[in-house]
C-alpha positions in Angstrom: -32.7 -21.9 -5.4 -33.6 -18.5 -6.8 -34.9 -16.6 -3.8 -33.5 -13.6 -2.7 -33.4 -11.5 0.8 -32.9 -7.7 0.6 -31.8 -5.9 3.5 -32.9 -2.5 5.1 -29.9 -0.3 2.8 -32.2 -1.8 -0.2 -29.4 -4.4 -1.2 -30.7 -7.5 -2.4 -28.4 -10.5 -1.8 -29.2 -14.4 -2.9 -30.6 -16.6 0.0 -27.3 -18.5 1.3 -29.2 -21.8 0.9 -32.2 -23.4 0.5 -35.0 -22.7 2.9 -34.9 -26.2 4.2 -31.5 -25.6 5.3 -32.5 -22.3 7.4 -33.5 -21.6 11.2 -35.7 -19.0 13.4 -33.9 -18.7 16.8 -36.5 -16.3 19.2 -33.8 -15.3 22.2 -34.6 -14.1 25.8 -38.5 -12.7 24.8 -38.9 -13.7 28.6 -41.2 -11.6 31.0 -38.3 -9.6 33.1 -37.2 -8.7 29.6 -40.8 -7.9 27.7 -43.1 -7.4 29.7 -43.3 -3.5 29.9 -44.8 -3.4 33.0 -41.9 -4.6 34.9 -39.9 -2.2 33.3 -41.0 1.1 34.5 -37.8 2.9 33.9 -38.9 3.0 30.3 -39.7 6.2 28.2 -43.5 5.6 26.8 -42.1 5.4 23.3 -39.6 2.7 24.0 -41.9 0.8 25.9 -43.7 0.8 22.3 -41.1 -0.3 20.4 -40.2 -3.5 23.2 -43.9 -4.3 22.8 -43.8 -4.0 18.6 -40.9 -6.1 18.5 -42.4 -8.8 20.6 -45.7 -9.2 18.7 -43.1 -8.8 15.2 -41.3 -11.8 16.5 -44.7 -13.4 17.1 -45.8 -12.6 13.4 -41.9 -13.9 12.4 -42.5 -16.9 14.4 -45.8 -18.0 12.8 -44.4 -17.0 9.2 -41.5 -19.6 10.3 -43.8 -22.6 11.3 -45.8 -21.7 8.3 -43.0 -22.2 5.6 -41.7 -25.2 7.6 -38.7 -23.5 8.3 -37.4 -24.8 11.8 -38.0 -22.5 14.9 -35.4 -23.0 17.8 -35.9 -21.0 21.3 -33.1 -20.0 23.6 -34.5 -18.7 27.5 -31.9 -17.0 30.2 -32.4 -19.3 33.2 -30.1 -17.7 35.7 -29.5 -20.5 38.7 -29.7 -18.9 41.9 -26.8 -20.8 43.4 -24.3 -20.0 41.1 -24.5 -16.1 40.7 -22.9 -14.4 37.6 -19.9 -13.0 39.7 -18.3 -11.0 37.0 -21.6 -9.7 36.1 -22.7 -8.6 39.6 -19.4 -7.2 40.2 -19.6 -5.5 36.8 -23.1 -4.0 38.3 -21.7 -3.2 42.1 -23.7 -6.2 44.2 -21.2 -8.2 44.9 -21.6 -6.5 48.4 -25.1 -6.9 48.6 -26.7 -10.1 50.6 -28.1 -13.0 48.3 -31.6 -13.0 48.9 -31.4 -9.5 47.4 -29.3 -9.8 44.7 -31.4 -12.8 43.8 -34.2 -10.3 43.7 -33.1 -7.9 41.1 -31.7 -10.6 38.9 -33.5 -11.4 35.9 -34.5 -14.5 34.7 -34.1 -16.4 37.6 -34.8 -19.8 37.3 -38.6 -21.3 38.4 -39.5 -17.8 38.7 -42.3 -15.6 36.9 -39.7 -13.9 35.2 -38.2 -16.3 33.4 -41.2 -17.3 31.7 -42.6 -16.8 28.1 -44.1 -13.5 27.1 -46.1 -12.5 24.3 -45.4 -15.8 22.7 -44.1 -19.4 23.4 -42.6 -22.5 21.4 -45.3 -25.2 20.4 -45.1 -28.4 21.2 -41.6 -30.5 19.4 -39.8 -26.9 19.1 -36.6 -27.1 20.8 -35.5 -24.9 23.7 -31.8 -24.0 24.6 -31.6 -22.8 28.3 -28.3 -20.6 28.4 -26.7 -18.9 31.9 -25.0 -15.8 29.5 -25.7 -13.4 27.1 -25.1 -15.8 23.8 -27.3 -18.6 23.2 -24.0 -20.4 22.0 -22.1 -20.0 25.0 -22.5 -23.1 27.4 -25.3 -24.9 25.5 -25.5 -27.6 22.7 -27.0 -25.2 20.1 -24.3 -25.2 17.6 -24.6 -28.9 17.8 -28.1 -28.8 17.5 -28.2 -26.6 14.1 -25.5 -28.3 12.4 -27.8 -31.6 13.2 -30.9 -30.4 11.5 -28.4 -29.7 8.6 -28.8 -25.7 9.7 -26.8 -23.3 7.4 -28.2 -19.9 7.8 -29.9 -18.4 10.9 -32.5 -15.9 11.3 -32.2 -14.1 14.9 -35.4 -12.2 16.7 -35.9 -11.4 20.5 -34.5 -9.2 22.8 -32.2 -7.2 23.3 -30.7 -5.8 20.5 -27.4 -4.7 21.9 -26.9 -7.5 24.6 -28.1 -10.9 23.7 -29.4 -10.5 20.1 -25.8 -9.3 19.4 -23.9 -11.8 21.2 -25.6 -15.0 19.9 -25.3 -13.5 16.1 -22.0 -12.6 16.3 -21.2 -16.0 17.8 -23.2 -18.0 15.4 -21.2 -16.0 12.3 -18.2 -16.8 14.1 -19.1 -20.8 14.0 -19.7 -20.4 10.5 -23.7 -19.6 10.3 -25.1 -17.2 7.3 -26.5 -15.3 9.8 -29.6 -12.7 9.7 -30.9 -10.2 12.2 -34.6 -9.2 12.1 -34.6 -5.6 12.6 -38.1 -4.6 13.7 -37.9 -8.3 15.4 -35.6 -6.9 17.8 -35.4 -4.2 20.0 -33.0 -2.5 22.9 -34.4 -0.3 25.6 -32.8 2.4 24.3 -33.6 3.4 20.4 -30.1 4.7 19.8 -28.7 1.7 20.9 -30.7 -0.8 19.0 -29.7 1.4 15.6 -26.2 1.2 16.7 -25.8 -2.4 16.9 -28.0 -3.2 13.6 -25.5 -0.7 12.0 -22.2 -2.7 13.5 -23.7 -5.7 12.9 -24.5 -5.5 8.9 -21.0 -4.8 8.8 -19.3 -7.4 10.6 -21.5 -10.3 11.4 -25.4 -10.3 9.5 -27.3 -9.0 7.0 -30.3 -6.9 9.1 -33.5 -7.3 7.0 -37.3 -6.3 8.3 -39.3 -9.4 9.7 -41.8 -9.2 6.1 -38.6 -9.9 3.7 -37.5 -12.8 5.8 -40.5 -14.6 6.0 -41.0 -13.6 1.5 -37.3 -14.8 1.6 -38.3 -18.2 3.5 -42.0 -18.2 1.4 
């Protein structure tokens, strides 16, 4: 193995194992979450950088199936009769009738939102369906890696600061090398997504562009 993966400081670090041991995981890039049009609130320039970081992680994804490196999909499915309580109390609904809450949640399952957006797994790629903000918590997906022999994980999707940085700081926690694609990703606020990278490289994942990973995986 003499590959090596260099971060956005400019550091240049060995790959933590062979490429046949690494995995692409593509979180949440759902419609309620990508799809600039149903997010209106946006400032012009974020809604750029949501739609850059969802045709990135296309680009990512393709490099991925391209260099046989395995590409593994987690989707928020949100099941509409059994609410997130902490997180609509968290939010202020919790006084609010169902049929509306049910309407501004995200991700609902069998709705629009919860589908694909700007890119979808082919045919044989797994999918993890998680009801939180880590793809870990709930699901099989540790179980899953560590089946294909997974060692280090490369994380793309959406959003930065929310379920991008829950699933990577979960998956270093399990014992994953774990790697964040930086233009890959993206928050709805610019501030925030730099913030997170930043925490992140420190604690939990080296943060590299989307073009080193997939040289790093070539």
């Amino acid at each position: 193995m003499t590959g090596r993966l260099t971060d956005v400081s400019g550091r240049s670090l060995p790959l933590p194992a062979p490429r046949e041991e690494a995995a692409l995981l593509v979180v949440d890039v759902q419609r309620d979450f990508a799809d600039t049009g149903r997010l209106p609130w946006l400032a012009d320039s974020d809604r750029a950088r949501v739609t850059a970081a969802v045709g990135r992680t296309a680009e990512l994804v393709r490099s991925a199936r391209s260099a046989g490196v395995r590409v593994v999909w987690a989707a928020l499915e949100q099941d509409p009769d059994q609410p997130w309580a902490s997180s609509l109390w968290l939010r202020g609904l919790t006084q609010v009738p169902r049929e509306d809450r049910l309407a501004r949640e995200p991700c609902v399952a069998g709705t629009s939102g919860a589908e694909w957006f700007g890119v979808a797994p082919a045919p044989g790629e797994e999918v993890v369906v998680k009801r939180r903000y880590s793809a870990f918590h709930g699901t099989d997906l540790a179980e899953l890696l560590r089946g294909h022999g997974v060692t280090w994980l490369t994380v793309c999707g959406l959003t930065t600061d929310c379920c991008v940085d829950a699933t990577v700081r979960d998956g270093f926690q399990l014992g994953l090398r774990t790697v964040v694609a930086a233009d890959a990703t993206a928050a709805y606020e610019e501030g925030q997504h730099a913030h997170t990278l930043r925490v992140l490289s420190r604690i939990a994942a080296v943060v590299a562009t989307a073009e080193e990973v997939a040289a790093a995986w070539g």
